[in-house]
C-alpha positions as CSV (number, residue, x, y, z in Angstrom):
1,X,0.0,0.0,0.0
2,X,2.8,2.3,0.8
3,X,4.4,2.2,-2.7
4,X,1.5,2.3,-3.9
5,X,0.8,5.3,-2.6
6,X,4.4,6.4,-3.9
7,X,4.0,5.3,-7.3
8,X,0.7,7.4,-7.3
9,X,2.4,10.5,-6.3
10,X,5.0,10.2,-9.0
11,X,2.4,9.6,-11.7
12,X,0.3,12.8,-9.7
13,X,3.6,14.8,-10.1
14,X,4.0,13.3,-14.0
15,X,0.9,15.1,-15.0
16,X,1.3,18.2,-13.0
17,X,4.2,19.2,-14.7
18,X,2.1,18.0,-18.3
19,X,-0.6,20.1,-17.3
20,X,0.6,22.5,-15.1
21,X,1.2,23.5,-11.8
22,X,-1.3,23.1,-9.7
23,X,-1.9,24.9,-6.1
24,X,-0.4,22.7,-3.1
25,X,-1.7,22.4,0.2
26,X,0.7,21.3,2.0
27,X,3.4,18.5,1.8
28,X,2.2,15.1,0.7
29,X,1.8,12.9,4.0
30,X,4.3,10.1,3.7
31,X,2.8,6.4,3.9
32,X,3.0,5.6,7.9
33,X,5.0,2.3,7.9
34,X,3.4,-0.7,10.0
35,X,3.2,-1.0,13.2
36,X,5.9,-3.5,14.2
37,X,9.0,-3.9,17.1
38,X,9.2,-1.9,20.3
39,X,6.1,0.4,18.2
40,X,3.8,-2.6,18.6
41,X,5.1,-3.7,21.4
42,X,4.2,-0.2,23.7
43,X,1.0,0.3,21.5
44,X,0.0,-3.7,23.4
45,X,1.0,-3.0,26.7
46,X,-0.4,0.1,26.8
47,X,-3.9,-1.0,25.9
48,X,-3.4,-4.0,28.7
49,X,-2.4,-1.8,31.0
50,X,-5.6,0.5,30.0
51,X,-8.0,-2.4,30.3
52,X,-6.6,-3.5,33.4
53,X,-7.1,-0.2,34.8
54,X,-10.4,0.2,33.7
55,X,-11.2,-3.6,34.9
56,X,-10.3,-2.3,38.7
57,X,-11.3,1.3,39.1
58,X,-15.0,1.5,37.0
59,X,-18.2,-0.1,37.4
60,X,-18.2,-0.7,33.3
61,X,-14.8,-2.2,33.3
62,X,-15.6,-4.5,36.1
63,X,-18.5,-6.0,34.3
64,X,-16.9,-6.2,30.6
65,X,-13.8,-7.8,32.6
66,X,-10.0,-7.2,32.4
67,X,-9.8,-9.5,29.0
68,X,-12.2,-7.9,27.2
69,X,-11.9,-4.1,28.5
70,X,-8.0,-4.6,27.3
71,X,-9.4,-6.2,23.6
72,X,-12.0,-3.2,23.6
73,X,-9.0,-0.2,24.1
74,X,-6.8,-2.3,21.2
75,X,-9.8,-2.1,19.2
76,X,-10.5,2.0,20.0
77,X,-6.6,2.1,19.3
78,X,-6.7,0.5,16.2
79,X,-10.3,2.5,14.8
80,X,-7.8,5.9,16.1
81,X,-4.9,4.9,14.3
82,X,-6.9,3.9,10.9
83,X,-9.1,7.2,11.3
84,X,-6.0,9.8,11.6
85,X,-4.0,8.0,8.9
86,X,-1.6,6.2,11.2
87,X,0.4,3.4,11.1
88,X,-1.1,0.1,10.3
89,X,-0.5,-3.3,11.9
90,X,1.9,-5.8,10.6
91,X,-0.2,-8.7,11.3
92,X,2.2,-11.3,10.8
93,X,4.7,-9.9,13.5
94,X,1.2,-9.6,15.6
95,X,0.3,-13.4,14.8
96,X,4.0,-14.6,15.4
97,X,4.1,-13.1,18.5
98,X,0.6,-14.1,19.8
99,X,2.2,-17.9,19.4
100,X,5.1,-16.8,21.7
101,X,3.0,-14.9,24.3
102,X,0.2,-18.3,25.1
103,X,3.5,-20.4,24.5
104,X,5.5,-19.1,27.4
105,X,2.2,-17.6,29.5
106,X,0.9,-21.4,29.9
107,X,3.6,-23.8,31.7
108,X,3.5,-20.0,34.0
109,X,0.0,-20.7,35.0
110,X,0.3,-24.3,35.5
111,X,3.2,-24.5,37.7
112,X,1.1,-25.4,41.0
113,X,-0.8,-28.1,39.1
114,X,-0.5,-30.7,41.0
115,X,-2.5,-33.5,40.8
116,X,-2.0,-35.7,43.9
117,X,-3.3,-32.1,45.7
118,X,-5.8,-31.6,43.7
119,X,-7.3,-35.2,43.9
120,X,-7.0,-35.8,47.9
121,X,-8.7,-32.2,48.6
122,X,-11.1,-31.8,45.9
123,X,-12.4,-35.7,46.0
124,X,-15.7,-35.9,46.7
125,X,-16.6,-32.9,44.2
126,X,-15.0,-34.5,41.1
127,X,-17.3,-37.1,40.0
128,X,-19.7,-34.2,39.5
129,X,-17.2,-31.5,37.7
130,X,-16.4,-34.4,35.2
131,X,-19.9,-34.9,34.6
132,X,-20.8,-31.0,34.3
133,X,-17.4,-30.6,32.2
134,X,-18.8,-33.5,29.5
135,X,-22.0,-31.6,29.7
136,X,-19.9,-28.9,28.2
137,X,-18.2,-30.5,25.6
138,X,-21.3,-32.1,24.6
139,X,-23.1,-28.8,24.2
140,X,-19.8,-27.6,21.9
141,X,-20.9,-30.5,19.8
142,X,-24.8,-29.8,19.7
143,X,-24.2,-26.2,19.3
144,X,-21.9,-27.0,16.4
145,X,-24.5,-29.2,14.5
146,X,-26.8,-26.9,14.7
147,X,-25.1,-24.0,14.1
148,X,-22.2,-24.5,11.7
149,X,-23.5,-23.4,8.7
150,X,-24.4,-20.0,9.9
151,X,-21.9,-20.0,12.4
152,X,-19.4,-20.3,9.3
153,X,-21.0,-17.6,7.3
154,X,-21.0,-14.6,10.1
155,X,-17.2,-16.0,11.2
156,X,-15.6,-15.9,7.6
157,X,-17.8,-12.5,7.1
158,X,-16.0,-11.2,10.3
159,X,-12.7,-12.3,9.4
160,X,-13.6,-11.0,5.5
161,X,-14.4,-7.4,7.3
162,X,-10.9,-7.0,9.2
163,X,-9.3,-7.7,6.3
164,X,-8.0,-11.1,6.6
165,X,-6.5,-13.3,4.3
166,X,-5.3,-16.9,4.4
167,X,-2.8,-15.8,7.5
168,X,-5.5,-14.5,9.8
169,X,-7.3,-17.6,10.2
170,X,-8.6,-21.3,8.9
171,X,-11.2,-22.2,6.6
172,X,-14.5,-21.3,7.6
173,X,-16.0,-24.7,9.3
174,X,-12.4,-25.6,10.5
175,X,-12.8,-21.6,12.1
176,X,-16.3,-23.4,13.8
177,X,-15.0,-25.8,15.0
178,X,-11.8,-23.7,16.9
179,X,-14.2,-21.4,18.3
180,X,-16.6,-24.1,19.5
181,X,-13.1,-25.9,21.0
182,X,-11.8,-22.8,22.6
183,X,-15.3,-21.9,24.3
184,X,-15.8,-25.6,25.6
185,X,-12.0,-25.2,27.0
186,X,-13.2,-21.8,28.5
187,X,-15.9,-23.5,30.3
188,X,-14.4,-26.3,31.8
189,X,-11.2,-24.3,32.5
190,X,-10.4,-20.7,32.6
191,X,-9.2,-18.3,29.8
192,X,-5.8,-19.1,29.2
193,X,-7.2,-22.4,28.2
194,X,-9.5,-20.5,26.0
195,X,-6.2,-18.8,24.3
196,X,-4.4,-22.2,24.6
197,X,-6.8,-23.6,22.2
198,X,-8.1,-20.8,20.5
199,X,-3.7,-20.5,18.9
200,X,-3.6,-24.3,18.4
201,X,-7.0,-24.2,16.2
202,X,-5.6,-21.1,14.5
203,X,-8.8,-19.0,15.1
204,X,-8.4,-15.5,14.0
205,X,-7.6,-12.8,15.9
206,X,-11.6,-11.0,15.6
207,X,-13.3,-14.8,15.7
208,X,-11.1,-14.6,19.2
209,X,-12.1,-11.0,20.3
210,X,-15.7,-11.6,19.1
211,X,-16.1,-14.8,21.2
212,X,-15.0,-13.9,24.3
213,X,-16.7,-10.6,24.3
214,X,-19.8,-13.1,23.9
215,X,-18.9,-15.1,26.8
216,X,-17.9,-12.7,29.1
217,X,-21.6,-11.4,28.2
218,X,-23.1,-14.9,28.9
219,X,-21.2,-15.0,32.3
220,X,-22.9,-11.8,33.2
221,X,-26.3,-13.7,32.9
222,X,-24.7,-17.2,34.4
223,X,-23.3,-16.1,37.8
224,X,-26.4,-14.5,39.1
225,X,-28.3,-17.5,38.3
226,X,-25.9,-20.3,39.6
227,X,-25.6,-18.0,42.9
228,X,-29.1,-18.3,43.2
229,X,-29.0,-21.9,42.3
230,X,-26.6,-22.5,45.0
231,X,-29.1,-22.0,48.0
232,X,-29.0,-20.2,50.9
233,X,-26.0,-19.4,52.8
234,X,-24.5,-22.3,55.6
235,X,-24.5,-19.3,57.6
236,X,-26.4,-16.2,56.6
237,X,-23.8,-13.6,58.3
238,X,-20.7,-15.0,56.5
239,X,-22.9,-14.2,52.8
240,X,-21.5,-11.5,50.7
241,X,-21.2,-10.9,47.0
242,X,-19.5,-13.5,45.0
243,X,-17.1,-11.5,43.4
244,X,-16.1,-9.2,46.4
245,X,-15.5,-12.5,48.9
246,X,-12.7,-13.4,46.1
247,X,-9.7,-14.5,48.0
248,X,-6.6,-12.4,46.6
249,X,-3.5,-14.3,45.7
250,X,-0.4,-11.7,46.0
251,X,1.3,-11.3,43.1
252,X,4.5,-9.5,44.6
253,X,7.2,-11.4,43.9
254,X,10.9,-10.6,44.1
255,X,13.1,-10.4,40.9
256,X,14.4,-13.4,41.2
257,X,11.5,-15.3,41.7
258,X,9.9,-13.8,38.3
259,X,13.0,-14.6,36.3
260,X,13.2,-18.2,37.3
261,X,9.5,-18.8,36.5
262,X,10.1,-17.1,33.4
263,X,13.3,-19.3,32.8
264,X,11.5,-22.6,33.5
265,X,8.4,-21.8,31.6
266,X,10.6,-20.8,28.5
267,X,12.7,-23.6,29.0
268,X,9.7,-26.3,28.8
269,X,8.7,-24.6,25.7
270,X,11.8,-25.0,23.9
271,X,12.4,-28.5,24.8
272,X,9.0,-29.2,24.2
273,X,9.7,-27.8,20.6
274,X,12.6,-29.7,19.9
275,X,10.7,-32.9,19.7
276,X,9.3,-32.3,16.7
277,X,5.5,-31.2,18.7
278,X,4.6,-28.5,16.0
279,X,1.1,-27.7,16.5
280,X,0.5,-29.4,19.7
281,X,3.5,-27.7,21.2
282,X,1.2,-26.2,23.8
283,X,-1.1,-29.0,24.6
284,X,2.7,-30.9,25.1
285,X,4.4,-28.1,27.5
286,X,1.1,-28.1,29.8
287,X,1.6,-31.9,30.1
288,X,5.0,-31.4,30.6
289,X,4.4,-28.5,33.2
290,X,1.9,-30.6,35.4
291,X,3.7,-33.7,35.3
292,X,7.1,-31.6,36.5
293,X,4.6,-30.2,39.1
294,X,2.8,-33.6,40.0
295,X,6.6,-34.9,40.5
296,X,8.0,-32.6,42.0
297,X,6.2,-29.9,44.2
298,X,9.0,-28.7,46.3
299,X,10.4,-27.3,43.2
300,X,7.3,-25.7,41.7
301,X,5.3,-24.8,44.5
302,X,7.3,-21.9,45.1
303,X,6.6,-20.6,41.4
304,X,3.1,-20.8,41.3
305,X,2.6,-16.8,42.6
306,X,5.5,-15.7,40.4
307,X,4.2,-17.6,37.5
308,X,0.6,-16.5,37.9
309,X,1.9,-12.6,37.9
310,X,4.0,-13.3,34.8
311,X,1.1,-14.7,33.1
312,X,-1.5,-12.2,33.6
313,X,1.1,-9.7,32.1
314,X,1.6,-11.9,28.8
315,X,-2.1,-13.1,29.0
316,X,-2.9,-9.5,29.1
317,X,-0.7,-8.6,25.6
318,X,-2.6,-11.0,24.1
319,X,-5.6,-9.9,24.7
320,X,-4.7,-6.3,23.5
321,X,-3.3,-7.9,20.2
322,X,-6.8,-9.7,19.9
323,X,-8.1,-6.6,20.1
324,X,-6.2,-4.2,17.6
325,X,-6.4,-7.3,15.1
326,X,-10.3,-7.3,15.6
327,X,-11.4,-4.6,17.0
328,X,-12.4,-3.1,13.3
329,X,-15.4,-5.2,13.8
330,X,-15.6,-7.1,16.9
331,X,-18.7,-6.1,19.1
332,X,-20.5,-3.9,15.8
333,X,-21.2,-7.6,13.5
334,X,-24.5,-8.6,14.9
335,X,-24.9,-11.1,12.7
336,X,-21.5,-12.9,14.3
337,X,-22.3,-12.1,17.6
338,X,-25.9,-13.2,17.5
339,X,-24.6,-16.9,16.2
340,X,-22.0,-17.0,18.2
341,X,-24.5,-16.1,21.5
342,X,-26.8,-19.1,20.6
343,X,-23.5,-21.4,20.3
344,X,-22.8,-20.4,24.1
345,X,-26.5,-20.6,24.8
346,X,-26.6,-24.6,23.7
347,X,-23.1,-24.7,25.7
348,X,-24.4,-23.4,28.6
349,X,-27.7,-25.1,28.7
350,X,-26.0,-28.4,28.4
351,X,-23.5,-27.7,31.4
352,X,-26.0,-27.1,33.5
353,X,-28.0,-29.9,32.5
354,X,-25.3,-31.9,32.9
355,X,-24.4,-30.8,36.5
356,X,-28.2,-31.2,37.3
357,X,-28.5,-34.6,36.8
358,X,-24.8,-35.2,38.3
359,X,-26.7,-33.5,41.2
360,X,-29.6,-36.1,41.8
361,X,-27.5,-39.1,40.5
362,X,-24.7,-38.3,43.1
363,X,-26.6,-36.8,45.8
364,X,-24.6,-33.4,45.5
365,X,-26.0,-30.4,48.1
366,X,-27.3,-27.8,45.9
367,X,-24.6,-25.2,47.5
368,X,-21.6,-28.2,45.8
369,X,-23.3,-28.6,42.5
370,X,-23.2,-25.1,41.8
371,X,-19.4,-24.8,43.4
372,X,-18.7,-27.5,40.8
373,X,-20.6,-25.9,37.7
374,X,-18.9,-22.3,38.8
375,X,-15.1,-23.8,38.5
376,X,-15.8,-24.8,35.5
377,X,-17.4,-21.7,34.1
378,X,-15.9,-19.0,36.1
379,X,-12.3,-21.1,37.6
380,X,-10.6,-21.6,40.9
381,X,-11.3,-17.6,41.9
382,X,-14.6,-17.4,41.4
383,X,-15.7,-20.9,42.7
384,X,-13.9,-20.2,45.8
385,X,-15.6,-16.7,45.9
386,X,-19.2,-18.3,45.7
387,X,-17.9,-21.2,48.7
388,X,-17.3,-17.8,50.5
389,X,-20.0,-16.2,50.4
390,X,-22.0,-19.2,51.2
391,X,-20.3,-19.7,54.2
392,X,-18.1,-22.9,53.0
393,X,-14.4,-24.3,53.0
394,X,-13.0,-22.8,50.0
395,X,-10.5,-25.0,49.5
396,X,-12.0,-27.6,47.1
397,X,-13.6,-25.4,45.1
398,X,-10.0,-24.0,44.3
399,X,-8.4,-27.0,43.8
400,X,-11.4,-28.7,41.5
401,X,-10.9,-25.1,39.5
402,X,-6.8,-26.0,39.1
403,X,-8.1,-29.4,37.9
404,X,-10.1,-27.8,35.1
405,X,-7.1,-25.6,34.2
406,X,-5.0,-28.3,34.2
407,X,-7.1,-30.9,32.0
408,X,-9.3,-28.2,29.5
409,X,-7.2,-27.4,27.2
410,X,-6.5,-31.8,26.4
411,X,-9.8,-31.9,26.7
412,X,-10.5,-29.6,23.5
413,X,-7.8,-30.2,21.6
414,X,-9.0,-33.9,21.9
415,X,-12.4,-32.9,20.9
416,X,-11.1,-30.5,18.1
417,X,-11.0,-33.5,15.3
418,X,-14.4,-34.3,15.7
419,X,-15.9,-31.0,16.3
420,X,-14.2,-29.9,12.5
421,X,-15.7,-33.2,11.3
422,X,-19.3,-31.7,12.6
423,X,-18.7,-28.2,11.0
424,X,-18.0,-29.4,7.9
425,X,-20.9,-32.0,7.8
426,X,-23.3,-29.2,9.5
């Protein structure tokens, strides 16, 4: 685009001279070049440090969330940029270094997986979390089926509408079935398995934006409902919100402590890489992260605040390159975001159909089937938030949300064959 704006001027000039002068208004505007290096670099951390702020300090931001308040200041930064002429992305740098940033931001956040913890504390709630997190993945199918055709149209529309080519994306269907992957790992997990699986499936950057700006939308309808679910409080003057009972994990670590989680995490990757994993590089390192973790807790016990902090940071880069990517048409396609809705609408249904009947088949407490459905929707946070505020042990419902983190992301990966069979038989 730059030379062609060049060769336009020199022709421009070519027939000025022919014809002759004509009056100038000021210099020509040279082509801005893309946005690329240290440039993309500030313009991402910027808008994740924006969103996070926003996500803290404002009534709005704390209902959009920290995810997609960062995706929506990438997208207001990449409408600015366009509108005054700026410089535009260079999406291949952007896709290249979304691969790095989920690469090295997941063995972080799995570095207190450990299994033998998770199973002896969180025992007698995971017969019913696997049964809610089948639910789940069984929704991602029905929804696909029913959806795929149309769900294929608005998503290669979207992706059509930012601009993209071969690079931003997969075909259609194969785009369906990512999507459908990514939100099943989402709501069995958390949303780093959402970006886990989302970069393995190759979704595009505003198929990514779009969908979790759906979600995040969904959850605003879910909690309220599975709070109410839940019962009555144990004890009605330990109740409080769900969100503001949220235990706080502190993320101040030393120097030290950040770089060797850092190291670690880096180091998995690259080992993990140089087996020959290619596109299941990530699925790989998480198995290679929780079995280290499993093994040997001593070692990365002490790295699991360290890790989480690094991760948030790279997490929340990603987000803002989501954003910038998408944001031309994320949230305005109602077309997209109305398919995409009734995708999560069949997911959710099924989920909690699912941990229904795990409730009468296993006897669950209404107060423990809706701890188990809310670590799989919302994660460990949240889950222990609702215990909380009911007046119950947190403790399980954090470690059965560390199970989902750990085991999502295999989960929907190992679904992610057979969902792209659906979409392209919908």
């Amino acid at each position: 685009m730059g030379g062609q704006g060049r060769l336009a001027g020199g022709r421009g000039g070519g027939r000025a001279g022919a014809a002759g002068p004509r009056p100038r208004r000021g210099p020509p505007r040279a082509p801005a070049a893309a946005l690329a290096g240290a440039p993309l670099l500030a313009a991402l951390a910027g808008c994740s440090a924006a969103g996070d702020a926003l996500a803290r300090r404002t009534a709005v931001g704390r209902a959009l969330s920290a995810p997609v308040a960062t995706m929506l200041c990438g997208a207001a930064l990449a409408n600015a940029s366009t509108a005054l002429g700026g410089a535009a992305v260079d999406l291949t740098e952007l896709r290249a270094l979304q691969g790095v940033l989920v690469a090295v931001a997941t063995p972080l956040l799995l570095m207190g997986a450990n299994l033998r913890e998770i199973i002896r504390g969180a025992g007698p709630l995971l017969p019913g979390f696997a049964v809610g997190s089948l639910g789940t993945l069984a929704g991602a199918f029905i929804g696909t089926a029913l959806l795929g055709d149309g769900l294929a149209d608005a998503l290669g529309a979207l992706t059509g509408a930012a601009g993209g080519g071969p690079d931003l994306g997969v075909a259609p269907h194969a785009e369906v079935a990512g999507v459908s992957a990514a939100l099943a790992a989402k709501n069995i997990g958390g949303g780093f398995n959402f970006v886990a699986v989302a970069e393995s499936a190759g979704v595009s950057s505003p198929a990514v934006a779009l969908a979790l700006a759906a979600d995040n939308i969904a959850a605003l309808l879910y909690f309220p409902l599975n709070s109410f679910l839940a019962g009555p409080a144990l004890n009605a003057k330990e109740e409080g919100t769900e969100f503001g009972a949220a235990p706080r994990i502190a993320d101040y670590s030393s120097a030290e402590e950040l770089t060797l989680a850092l190291a670690v995490s880096v180091a998995i990757v690259v080992a993990v890489s140089g087996t020959g994993a290619g596109g299941n590089t990530i699925a790989v390192a998480s198995a290679a992260t929780i079995a280290l973790a499993t093994v040997s807790p001593r070692t990365f016990e002490p790295l699991r605040t360290p890790g989480a902090t690094l991760a948030r940071v790279l997490l929340g880069l990603f987000f803002a390159s989501a954003g910038i990517a998408g944001g031309r048409v994320a949230g305005i396609d109602p077309g997209a975001l109305v398919y995409v809705g009734l995708l999560l609408l069949v997911i959710y249904a099924a989920h909690i159909g699912a941990v229904a009947l795990a409730r009468a088949a296993l006897k669950m407490t209404p107060l423990d089937a809706a701890i188990v459905s809310n670590a799989a929707v919302g994660g460990p946070a949240t889950a222990a938030a609702l215990a909380s505020a009911k007046g119950a042990d947190p403790t399980p419902a954090v470690l059965v949300g560390n199970l989902g983190n750990a085991a999502a992301t295999f989960l929907a990966l190992a679904a992610l064959p057979a969902l792209r069979a659906v979409a392209g038989g919908s």
